[in-house]
N, C-alpha and C positions, 0 to 999 in steps of 0.2 A: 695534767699531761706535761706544763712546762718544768712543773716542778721534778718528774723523772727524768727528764733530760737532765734537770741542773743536778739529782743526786747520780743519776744513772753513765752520765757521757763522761767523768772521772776514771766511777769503780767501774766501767768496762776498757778503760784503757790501762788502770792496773792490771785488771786480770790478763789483757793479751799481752801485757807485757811480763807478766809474772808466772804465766799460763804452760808456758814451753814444758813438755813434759809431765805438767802434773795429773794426775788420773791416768795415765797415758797416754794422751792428747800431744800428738807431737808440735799441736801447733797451736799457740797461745789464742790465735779468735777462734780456735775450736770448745776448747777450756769456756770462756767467756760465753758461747754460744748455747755450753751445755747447763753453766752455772745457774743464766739468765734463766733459762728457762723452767729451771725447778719450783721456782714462785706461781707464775702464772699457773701450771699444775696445779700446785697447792689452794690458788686461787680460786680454780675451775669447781673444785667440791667443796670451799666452803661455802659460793655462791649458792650452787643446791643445798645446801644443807642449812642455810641462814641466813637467805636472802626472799623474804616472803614476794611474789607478787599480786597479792589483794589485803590492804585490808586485814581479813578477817582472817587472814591466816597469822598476823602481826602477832607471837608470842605475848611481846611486851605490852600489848594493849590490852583492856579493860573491854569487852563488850559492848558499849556504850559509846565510845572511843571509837572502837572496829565501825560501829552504825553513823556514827558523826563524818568521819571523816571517809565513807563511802558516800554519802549524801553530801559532801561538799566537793569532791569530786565528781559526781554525777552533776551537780548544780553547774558548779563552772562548764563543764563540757558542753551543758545543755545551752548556757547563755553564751556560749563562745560559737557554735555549731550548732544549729538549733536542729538541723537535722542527722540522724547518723549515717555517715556515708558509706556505699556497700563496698565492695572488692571492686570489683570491674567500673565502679566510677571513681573508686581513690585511682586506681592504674590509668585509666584514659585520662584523665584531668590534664590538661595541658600545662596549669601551674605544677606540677608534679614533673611532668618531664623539664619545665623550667628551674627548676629545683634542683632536678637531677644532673644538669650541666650547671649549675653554679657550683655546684658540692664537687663534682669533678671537676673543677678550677681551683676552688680550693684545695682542695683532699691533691692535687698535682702539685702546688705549691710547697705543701706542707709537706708528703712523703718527700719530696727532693731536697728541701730544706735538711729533714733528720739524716738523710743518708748522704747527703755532699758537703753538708756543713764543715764535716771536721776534715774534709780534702781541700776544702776552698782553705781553712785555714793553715794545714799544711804546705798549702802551694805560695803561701804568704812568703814562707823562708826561701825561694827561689826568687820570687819577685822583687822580695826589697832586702836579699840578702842575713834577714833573720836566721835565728838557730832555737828550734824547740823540740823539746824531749816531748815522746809519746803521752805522757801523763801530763805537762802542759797544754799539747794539745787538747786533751781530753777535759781539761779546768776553762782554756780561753772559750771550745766551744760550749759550754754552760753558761758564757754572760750574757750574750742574748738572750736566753731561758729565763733568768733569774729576773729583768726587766721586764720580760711579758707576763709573768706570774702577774706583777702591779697592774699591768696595763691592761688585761684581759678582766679582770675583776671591777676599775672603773670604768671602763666601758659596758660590761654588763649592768652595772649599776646605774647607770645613767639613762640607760636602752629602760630599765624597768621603771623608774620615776617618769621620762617623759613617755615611756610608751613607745616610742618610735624604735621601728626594726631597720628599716632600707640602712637609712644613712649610717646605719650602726654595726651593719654586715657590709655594705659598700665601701665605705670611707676606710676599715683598714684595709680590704681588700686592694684600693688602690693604693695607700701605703705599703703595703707591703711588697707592689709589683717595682713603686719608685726604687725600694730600698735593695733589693736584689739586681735590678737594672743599675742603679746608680754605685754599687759596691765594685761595678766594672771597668768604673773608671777613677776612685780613689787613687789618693797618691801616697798614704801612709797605712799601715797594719791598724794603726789604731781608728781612721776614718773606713776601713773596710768593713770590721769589727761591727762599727757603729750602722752600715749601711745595712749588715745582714742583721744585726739585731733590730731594725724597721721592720726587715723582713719576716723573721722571726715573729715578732710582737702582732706585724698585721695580720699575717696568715690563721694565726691561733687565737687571736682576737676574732675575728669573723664567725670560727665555729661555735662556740655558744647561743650566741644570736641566729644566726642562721636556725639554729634548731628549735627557737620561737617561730617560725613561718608555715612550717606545715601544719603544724596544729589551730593556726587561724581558720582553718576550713576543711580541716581532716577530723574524723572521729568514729570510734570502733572501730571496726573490723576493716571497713577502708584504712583508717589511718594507720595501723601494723602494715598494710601492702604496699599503700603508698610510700611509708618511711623507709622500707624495706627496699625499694624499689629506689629510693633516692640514694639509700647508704651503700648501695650493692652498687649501683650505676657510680655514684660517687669514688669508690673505692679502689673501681678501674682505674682512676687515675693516680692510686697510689701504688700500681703497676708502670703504669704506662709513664708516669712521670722521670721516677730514676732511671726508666730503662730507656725512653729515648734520648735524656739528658747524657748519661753513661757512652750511647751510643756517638752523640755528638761530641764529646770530649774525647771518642778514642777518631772518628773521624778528622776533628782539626786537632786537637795537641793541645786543648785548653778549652775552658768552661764556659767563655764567651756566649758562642751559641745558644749554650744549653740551658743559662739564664736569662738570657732574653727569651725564652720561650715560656722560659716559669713565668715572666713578666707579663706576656701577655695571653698567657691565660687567665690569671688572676684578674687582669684589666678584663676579660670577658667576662670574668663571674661577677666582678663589680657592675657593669654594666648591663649584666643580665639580672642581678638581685633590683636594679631601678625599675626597669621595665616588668617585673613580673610583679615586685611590690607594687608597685603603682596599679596594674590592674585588679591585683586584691584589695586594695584601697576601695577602688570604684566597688568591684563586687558586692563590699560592707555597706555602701552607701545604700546602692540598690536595695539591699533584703532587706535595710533596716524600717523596720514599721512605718508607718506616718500617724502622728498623735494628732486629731480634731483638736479644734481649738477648745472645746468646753470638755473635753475630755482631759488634756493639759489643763485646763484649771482644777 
């Protein structure tokens, strides 16, 4: 994902600047609007067409191969979950709805992020007097992108060696609230920069990880409702985020507001991945067997 932004936030600012006219688009982000979207199209049918999901539909696999690795995935799910969870207990599950506002903390972070990023950096040249063409600006908002590529990869990497999720979805989430909160009061383009690529890095950092949680205690057919139910619930916030941000910045005349609000939501969803991590913790404790002593030996 960061890495579209870091190909994508350039060649969308060529095209709207290059845009005027062409196709008959009288307006260059119409052009951009229409370009963009001829891929994902493109994308939509080759996923049907050559994206198996089981197994045993896998062209490229061998029969034996198709058997293996549906028996290792049945395996792990069974020792991860020992039960399969139905519908109406993934959707009631209270960790699910705690889920479901952490992701909406996130996912408000993150959509504000992609759609104000490159205003916050246009408003640079008022503030401190700078001067940037459309296409610069479209290059400086890719440097935040291109350092969370790094940063999203060791942190995943580190989450799977020690195992640990919380502090692995928490810790950028509140990095990322400091770094959009604190870009408000820099004193140079290039310390703003660096505040919103914190920002940047935590936000996008946290969602991979986060999406190791539900499946701690989701499986089958519950866990399609429940994820369903966290990505949908989740995604309002990538409604609601630009638009009450948007709203505050036409209300006062600047973005102040609007980031302290990104701020402290993300502080909520960090705070709320502790407290629901921590009682999935307990929950593992409880189911987990008790081995007799001469049974352990």
């Amino acid at each position: 994902m960061p890495i579209s932004s870091v190909v994508g936030a350039p060649i969308s600012t060529l095209l709207i600047q290059y845009g005027d006219g062409a196709m008959g688009f009288e307006a260059g982000w119409r052009f951009m609007f229409f370009v963009e979207g001829l891929p994902s199209i493109l994308v939509g049918f080759l996923v049907l067409l050559l994206l198996p999901d089981r197994p045993h539909k896998a062209r490229w696999l061998t029969g034996d191969e198709q058997q293996a690795l549906a028996k290792q995935i049945a395996d792990e799910d069974s020792a991860q979950v020992p039960h399969t969870t139905g519908i109406r207990e993934g959707l009631r599950d209270s960790r699910v709805v705690g889920l479901s506002f952490i992701y909406f903390g996130i996912v408000f972070g993150n959509y504000t992020l992609a759609f104000f990023l490159p205003q916050v950096v246009s408003d640079l040249q008022e503030r401190f007097g700078v001067e940037f063409s459309l296409v610069q600006i479209g290059l400086i908002t890719a440097i935040p992108y291109v350092i969370t590529c790094v940063v999203m990869i060791l942190n995943a990497r580190h989450s799977d060696r020690t195992g640990e999720r919380r502090l692995h979805v928490a810790v950028p989430a509140f990095i990322g609230a400091a770094g959009v909160a604190s870009a408000l009061f820099m004193e140079s383009p290039f310390l703003v920069i660096a505040a919103m690529t914190l920002c940047a890095a935590g936000v996008n950092t946290a969602i991979p990880v986060f999406w190791q949680l539900p499946s701690t205690f989701l499986t089958g057919v519950g866990a399609a409702a429940g994820i369903a139910m966290i990505n949908s619930f989740g995604n309002i916030g990538g409604f609601a985020g630009p638009y009450l941000t948007g709203w505050l910045r036409d209300l006062t005349g600047n973005n102040e507001a609007g980031m302290f609000v990104v701020a402290a939501f993300m502080v909520m969803a960090g705070i709320l991945v502790l407290v629901v991590g921590r009682r999935q913790e307990r929950e593992v404790v409880r189911a987990a067997p008790v081995v007799a002593p001469e049974e352990h030996r």
